[in-house]
N, C-alpha and C positions, 0 to 999 in steps of 0.2 A: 373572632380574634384575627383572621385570617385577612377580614374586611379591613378591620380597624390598620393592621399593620400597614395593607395598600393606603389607605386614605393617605395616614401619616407621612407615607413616603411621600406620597404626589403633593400633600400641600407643600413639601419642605423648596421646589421653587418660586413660590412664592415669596417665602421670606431670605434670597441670596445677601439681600445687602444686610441684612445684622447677624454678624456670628456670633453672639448671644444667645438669640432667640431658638435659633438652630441647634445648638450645642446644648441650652435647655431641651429643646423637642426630642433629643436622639435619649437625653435622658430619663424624660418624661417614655418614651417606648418602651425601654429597659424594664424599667416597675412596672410598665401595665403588662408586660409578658410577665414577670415574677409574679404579681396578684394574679392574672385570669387563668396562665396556666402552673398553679403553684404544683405542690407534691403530692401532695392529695389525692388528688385528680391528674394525676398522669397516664398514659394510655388513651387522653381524647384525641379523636380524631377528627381534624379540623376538615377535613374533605376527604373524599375514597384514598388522595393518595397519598397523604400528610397527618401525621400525628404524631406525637411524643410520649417518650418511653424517659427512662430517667437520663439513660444517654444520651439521647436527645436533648432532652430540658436544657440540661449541665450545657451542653456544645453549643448549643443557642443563646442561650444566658451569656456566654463568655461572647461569642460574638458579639452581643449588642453591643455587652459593655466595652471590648476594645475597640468599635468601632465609633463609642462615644467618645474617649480619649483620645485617638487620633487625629480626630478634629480639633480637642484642647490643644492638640502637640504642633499642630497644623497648623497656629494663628497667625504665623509670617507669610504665607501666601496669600492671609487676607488683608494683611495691613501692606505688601508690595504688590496687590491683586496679581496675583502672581497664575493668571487662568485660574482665578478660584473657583467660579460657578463649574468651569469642567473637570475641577477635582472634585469637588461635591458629586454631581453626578455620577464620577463613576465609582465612587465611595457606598453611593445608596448602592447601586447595579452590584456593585461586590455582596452589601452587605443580605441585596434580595436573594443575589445566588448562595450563600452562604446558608442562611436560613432556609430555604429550598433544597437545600442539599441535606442539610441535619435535619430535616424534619420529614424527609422524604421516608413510607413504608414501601418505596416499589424499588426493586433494584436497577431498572434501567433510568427511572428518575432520575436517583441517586447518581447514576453514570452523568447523567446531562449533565446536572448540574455542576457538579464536581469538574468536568472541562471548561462549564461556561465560564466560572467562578476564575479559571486561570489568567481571561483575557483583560480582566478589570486590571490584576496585580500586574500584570503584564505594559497596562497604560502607566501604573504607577509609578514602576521603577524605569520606561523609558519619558514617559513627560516630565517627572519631577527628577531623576536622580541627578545627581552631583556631579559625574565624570565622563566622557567622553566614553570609557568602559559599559556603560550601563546598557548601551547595545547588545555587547558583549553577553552579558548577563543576562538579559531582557529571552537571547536567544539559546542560553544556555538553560534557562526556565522552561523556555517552551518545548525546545526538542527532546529533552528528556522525558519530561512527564508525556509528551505525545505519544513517542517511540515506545511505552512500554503501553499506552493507555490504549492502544488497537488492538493487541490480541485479546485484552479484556472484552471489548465490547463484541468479539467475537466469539468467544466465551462465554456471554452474556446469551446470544443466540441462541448457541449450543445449550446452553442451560434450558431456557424458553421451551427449545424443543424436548426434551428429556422431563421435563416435571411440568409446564403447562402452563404453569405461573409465576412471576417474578416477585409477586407481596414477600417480603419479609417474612412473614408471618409463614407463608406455606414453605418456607427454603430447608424441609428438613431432610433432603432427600442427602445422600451421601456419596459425593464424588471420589472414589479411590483412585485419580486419574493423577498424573505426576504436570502430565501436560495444562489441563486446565487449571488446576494448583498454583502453577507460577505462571499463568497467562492471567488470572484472576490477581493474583496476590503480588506480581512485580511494581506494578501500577501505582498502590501503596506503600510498595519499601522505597521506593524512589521520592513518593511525595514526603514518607516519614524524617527526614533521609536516613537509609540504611547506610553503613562505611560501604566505601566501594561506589556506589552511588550517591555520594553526598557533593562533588566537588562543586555542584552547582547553589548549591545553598549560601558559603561562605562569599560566592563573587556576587549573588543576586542581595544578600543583604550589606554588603559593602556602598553598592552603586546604589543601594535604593534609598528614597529618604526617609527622614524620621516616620512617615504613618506610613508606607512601605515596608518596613522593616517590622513595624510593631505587629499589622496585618499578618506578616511572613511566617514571623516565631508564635505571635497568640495566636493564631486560628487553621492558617496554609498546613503546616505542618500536621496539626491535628484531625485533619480529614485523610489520611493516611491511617493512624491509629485509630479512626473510628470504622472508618472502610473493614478493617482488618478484623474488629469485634463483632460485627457482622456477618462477615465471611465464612471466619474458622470455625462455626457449627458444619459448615458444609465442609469439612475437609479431617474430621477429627480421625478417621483411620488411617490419613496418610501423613498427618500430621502429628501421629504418634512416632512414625520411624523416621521424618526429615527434618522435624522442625526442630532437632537439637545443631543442626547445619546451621542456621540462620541464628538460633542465639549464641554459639562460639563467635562466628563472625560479628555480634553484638555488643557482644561482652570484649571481646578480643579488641575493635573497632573502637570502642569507648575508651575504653585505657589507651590507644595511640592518640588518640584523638585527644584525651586531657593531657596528653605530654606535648600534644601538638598547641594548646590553650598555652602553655606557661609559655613558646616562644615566640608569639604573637607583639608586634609592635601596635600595631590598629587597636584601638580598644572594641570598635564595632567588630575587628575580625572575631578576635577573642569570645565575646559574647556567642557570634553566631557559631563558631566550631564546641563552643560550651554546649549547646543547643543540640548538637549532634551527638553528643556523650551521653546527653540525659533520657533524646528520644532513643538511642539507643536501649537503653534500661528498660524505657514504658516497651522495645519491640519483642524484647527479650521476655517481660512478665507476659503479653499477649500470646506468645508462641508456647510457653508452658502449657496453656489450655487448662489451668484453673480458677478456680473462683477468685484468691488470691490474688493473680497477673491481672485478671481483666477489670476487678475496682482498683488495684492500685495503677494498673495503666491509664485509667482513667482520672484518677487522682492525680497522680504526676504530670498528667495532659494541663489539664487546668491548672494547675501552680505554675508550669514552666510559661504558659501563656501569657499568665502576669507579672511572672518575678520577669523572664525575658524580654518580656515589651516595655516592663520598666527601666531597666537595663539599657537598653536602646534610646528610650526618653535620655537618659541620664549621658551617655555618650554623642548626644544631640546635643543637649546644653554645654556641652566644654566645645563642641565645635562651632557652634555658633556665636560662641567668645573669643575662641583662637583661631577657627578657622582651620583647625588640624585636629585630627583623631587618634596622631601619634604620642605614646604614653612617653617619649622623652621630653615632649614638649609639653603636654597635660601634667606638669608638676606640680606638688606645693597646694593645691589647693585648698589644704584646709585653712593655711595663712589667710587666702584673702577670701574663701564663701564658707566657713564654714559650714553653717546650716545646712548648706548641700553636702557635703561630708555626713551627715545624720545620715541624709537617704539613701549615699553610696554606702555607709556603711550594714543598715539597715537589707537593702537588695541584695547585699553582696553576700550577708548570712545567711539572706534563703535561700540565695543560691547553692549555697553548700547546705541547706536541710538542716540548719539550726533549729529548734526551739522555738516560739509556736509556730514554727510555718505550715504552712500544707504541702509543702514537699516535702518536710520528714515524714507525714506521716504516708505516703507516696512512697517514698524510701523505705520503710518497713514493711509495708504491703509487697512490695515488689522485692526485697530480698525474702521474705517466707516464700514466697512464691517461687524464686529459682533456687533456694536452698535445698526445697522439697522436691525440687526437680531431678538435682544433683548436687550433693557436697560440694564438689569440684570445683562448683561454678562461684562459691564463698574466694577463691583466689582474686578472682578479677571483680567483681564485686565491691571489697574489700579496697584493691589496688584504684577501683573507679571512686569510691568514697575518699579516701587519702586525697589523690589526688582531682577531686572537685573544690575540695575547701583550698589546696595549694593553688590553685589557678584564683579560687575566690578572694583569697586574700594577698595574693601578686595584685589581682587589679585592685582594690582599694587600699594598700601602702604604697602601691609605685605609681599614682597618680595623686594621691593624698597630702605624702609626705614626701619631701627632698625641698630642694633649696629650687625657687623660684625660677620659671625661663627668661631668662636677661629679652631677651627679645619684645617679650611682652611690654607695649606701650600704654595699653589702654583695656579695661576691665569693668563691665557692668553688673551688678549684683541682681541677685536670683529676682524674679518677677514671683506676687503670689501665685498665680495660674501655672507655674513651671511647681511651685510649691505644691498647689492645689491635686494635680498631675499625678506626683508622687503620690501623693495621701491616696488619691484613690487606686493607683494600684498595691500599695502594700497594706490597707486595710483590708479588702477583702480576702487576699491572700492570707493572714495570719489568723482573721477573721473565721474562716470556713473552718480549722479546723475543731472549730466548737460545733460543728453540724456533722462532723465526721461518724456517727451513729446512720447518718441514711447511708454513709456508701460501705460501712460495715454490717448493713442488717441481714443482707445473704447469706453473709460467712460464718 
């Protein structure tokens, strides 16, 4: 399998000049990872130091697939060749370290790759982004995740030496150390983003572009929450008596944070500080330390990837007709595109855990899971569901409906591909949770 994914990458320069044929191939990868390594046969191990576990599978799976779309979303730097071949490249280079990282069993692997993986996103939002700010951002990206990621890999050492071996597989030794705890586990609340450490998230997907952004919310964020399902076996005594720290601040952090969603003018800001309410949820179920938190944290990983990356497509298409991302100026739209109005309306429900999505059922996984924790935690909860649907439905009436922006001279109607776009991310998203039996078979 391991073969075949290298081949695929290396022939894809050969075919730069048809984004067609490419945008087939990235698809055609997707399926042959779901057939060769299905559910079945989970736990192969593709070399000593790579294998898949169902977390894995799940994380890999979604990678492909947002890294298939991305390039659908992408098709304006191929038609203003806009450095296309050196986006591609380092689309594949993300997507290898991505898959290197999720499928990695060794824990200092897992460390590489997880930094490599930064430097790609890091080209994407300073080559392609929109604003003279994206610097800004670019550096607000890196110095954070650096800043907490050295006392981990020193950590990592420390560990090395104390248990012998870094496989996954042997980590079952038990750290009751306060130090190595958050020298191990900072790393991840920052990439998740935790409140407090989140400010860099809402500037980097501002300035980043459309497959920047989608990269950011589907997959960046989720190597935080997987880092962390990994981890908390090694930390389960001391993370009886602190990890109720980390989900007040969560839970607490979420609710500012959806008050902070309904004053948003940017539609992209909005989405991306959505993105912080929810990963908030998935850090909160992860810190519980039950069965409960860790599938529904991972439930909620996967829906937020695609309802938010769809999100971001969608806040792409209104700016690349207006050229503004401001919801005073994004009026009206259902007047003149309807049919897009379907799929605002359509993302905007699973954003709030409507009915079939795979984030409701995300969202019940992960309130059992802190309800059992503590009663208490039903307050914010509660306050964090209210107010998700209120942010959800601020952004599809006050871009939907009002009276038209006078300003507007000129207005092109939806492309199938920007159609197409949609479809595939809110199929599989509503889709999954007819499979919701594999990630409840533990519980």
């Amino acid at each position: 399998m391991m073969k075949m994914i290298f081949m695929m990458l290396f022939m894809i320069p050969l075919l730069f000049n048809n984004f067609w044929l490419v945008q087939f191939l990235f698809f055609i990868l997707t399926f042959l990872f779901l057939k060769y390594i299905s559910f079945n046969y989970l736990m192969i191990n593709i070399s000593y130091f790579f294998g898949c576990d169902l977390l894995s599978f799940t994380l890999v799976l979604l990678s492909l697939w947002i890294c298939s779309l991305m390039l659908l979303a992408s098709e304006k730097l191929f038609k203003y060749n806009n450095y296309y071949v050196l986006f591609l490249m380092v689309m594949m280079f993300l997507l290898l370290s991505l898959f290197l990282a999720f499928s990695s069993m060794n824990l200092f692997i897992f460390y590489l790759f997880f930094e490599i993986s930064l430097i790609p996103t890091l080209m994407l939002i300073i080559g392609w982004g929109y604003q003279p700010e994206r610097i800004e951002a670019g550096m607000y990206l890196l110095f954070y995740t650096l800043l907490f990621s050295l006392p981990m890999m020193i950590s990592i050492f420390y560990m090395y030496e104390n248990i012998g071996s870094l496989d996954f597989y042997y980590l079952k030794f038990n750290f009751n150390n306060i130090y190595i705890y958050l020298c191990i586990n900072m790393v991840f609340l920052v990439k998740m983003p935790m409140f407090f450490v989140h400010l860099w998230l809402p500037k980097a997907h501002v300035e980043a572009p459309v497959s920047g952004s989608m990269i950011l919310a589907g997959i960046m964020l989720k190597l935080g929450g997987y880092g962390m399902m990994r981890m908390m076996v090694l930390f389960m005594e001391i993370g009886m008596k602190i990890n109720f720290i980390f989900i007040n601040i969560s839970l607490l952090g979420g609710f500012i944070v959806s008050l902070i969603c309904i004053r948003q003018s940017d539609i992209k800001s909005l989405v991306a500080y959505s993105s912080v309410a929810h990963m908030g949820m998935v850090l909160s179920g992860i810190m519980t330390m039950n069965i409960w938190g860790m599938w529904g944290g991972l439930v909620m990983m996967l829906a937020h990837g695609l309802c938010s990356s769809g999100l971001f497509c969608l806040a792409n298409f209104t700016y690349e007709r207006l050229s503004s991302r401001s919801l005073y100026l994004n009026k009206g739209m259902i007047n003149i595109i309807p049919s897009m109005s379907l799929w605002w309306f359509l993302l905007c429900s699973s954003n709030m855990a409507a009915p079939p999505s795979f984030n409701l059922l995300g969202e019940i996984l992960l309130i059992n899971s802190l309800v059992s924790y503590s009663v208490l935690s039903m307050v914010f909860l509660s306050l964090m569901s209210f107010f998700s649907a209120v942010y959800s439905l601020f952004l599809y009436s006050f871009s939907q409906h009002g009276s038209l922006y006078s300003g507007m001279y000129s207005f092109y109607s939806g492309y199938s591909r920007e159609y197409l776009l949609m479809f595939l991310h809110w199929l599989p998203l509503n889709i999954l949770i007819l499979g919701s039996d594999y990630f409840l078979f533990w519980i």
